[in-house]
N, C-alpha and C positions, 0 to 999 in steps of 0.2 A: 504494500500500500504506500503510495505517494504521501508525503506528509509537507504541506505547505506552515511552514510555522509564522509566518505573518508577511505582508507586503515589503519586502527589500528594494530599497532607493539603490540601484547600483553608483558608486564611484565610477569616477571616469578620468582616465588619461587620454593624452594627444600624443603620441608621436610622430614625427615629422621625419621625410625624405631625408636620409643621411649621407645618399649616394653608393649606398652599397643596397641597404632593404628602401622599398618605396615607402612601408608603413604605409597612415592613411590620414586624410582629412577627417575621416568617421572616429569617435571615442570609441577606444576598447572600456568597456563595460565588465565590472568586477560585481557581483551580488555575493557580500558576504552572509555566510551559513543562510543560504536558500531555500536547502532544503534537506528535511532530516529524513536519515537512511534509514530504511527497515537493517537490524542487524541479521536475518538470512539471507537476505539477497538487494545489498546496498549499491550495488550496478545496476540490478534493472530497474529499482527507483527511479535514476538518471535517465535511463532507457525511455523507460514509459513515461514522463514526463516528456522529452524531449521530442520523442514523435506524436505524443500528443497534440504539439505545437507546431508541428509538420517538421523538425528540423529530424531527419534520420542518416540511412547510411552508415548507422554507429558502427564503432569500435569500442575494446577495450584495452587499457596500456597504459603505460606512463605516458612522458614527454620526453621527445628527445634530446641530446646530451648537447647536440651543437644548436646553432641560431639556424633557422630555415622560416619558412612563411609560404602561404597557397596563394595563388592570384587567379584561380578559377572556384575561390568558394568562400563566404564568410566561414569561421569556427567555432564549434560552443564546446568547451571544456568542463565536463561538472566533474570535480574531486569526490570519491565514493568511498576512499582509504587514506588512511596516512598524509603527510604532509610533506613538505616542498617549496624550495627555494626557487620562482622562475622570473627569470628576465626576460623583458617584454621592450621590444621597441629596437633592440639589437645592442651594441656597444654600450652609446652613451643611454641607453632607454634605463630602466626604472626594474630593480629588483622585486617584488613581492611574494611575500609569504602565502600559501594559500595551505589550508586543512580539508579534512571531513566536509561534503554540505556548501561549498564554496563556487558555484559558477562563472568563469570567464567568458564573456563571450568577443573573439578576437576578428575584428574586419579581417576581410583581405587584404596581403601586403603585411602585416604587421607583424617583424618577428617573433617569433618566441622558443624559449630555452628551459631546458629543467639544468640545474647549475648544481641541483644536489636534494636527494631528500629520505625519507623514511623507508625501509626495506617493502613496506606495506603502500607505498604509495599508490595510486592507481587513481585512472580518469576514465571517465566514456568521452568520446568524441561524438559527434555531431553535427549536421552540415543541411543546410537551410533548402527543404523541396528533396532532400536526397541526392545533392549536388555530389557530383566524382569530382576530390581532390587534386592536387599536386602538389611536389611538393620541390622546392628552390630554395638555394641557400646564399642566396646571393654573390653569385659566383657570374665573371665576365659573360655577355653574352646572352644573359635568363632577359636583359629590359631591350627594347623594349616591348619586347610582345606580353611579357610580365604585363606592364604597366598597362594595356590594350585590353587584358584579359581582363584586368581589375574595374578598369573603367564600364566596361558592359553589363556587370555585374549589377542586378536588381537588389532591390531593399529586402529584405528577408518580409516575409509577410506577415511573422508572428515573432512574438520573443519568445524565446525558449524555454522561459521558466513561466512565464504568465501568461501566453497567447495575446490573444487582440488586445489585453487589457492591460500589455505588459508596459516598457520605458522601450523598447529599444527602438519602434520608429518616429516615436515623437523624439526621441533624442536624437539619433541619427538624421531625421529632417531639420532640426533646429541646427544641426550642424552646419546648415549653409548649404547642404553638397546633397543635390538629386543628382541623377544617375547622368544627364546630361551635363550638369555643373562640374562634376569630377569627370566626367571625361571631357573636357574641355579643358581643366587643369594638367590634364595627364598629357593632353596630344601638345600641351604646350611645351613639355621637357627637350 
């Protein structure tokens, strides 16, 4: 059983183009302890939650050790174990702690890293319509069709954690940046 323990305001960071990762004009979106896990089966909490809200496609896993980023999908990360040090934005971006219950949900373009964490860590992945991935590490060569892919990229339809009722496309629209806006910024590079 899904257990919603009350409405989470997510935090929001900005990373910006550093010349290696595009990052994004859109907030990555942090919902601290979102949502509390059945302890028999605290992955498919994440699970069924997150296709509830259409976002599917899931996996199960950590994060990976190096910096990389998808520019054919937004990503939603819900924490179901253990805890975790992850950088987010690539170099100069922003460390955060994340636990148990913890949702990230990361635009496309914007790196992210697990830098170190609990033996017991573990995340569901999820990806907005059931969008296929990729995945780039910011390595010569990935922009600009990277930056092309990102730009095409629709508003997710729901948030992950709350559906229609959620923050992420009023915050994502208040960002300034429709789907025409950021690719206009992008074809500008």
């Amino acid at each position: 059983m899904t257990q919603q323990q009350h409405f989470v305001q997510p935090k929001q960071w900005n990373f910006k183009d550093d010349g290696v990762f595009p990052n994004s004009p859109l907030p990555l979106l942090f919902y601290l302890r979102a949502i509390r896990t059945n302890a028999k089966g605290p992955a498919s909490t994440f699970e069924k939650r997150f296709a509830e809200n259409d976002w599917s496609n899931s996996w199960r896993d950590g994060v990976y050790s190096f910096p990389h980023y998808h520019s054919t999908s937004h990503e939603v990360l819900g924490v179901y174990s253990g805890a975790a040090t992850l950088r987010l934005g690539g170099e100069h971006g922003k460390n955060v702690e994340v636990k148990a219950g913890d949702v990230i949900v990361i635009p496309a373009g914007v790196a992210h890293q697990n830098m170190g964490g609990t033996d017991d860590f573990g995340v569901v992945g999820a990806y907005p319509g059931g969008r296929s991935w990729d995945l780039l590490r910011g390595l010569p060569g990935e922009r600009p069709k990277a930056d092309h892919n990102i730009a095409a990229l629709p508003l997710p339809d729901n948030d992950p954690v709350y559906g229609a009722n959620g923050s992420l496309r009023r915050i994502w629209r208040d960002a300034g940046m429709s789907s025409k806006q950021f690719a206009g910024e992008m074809s500008g590079l």
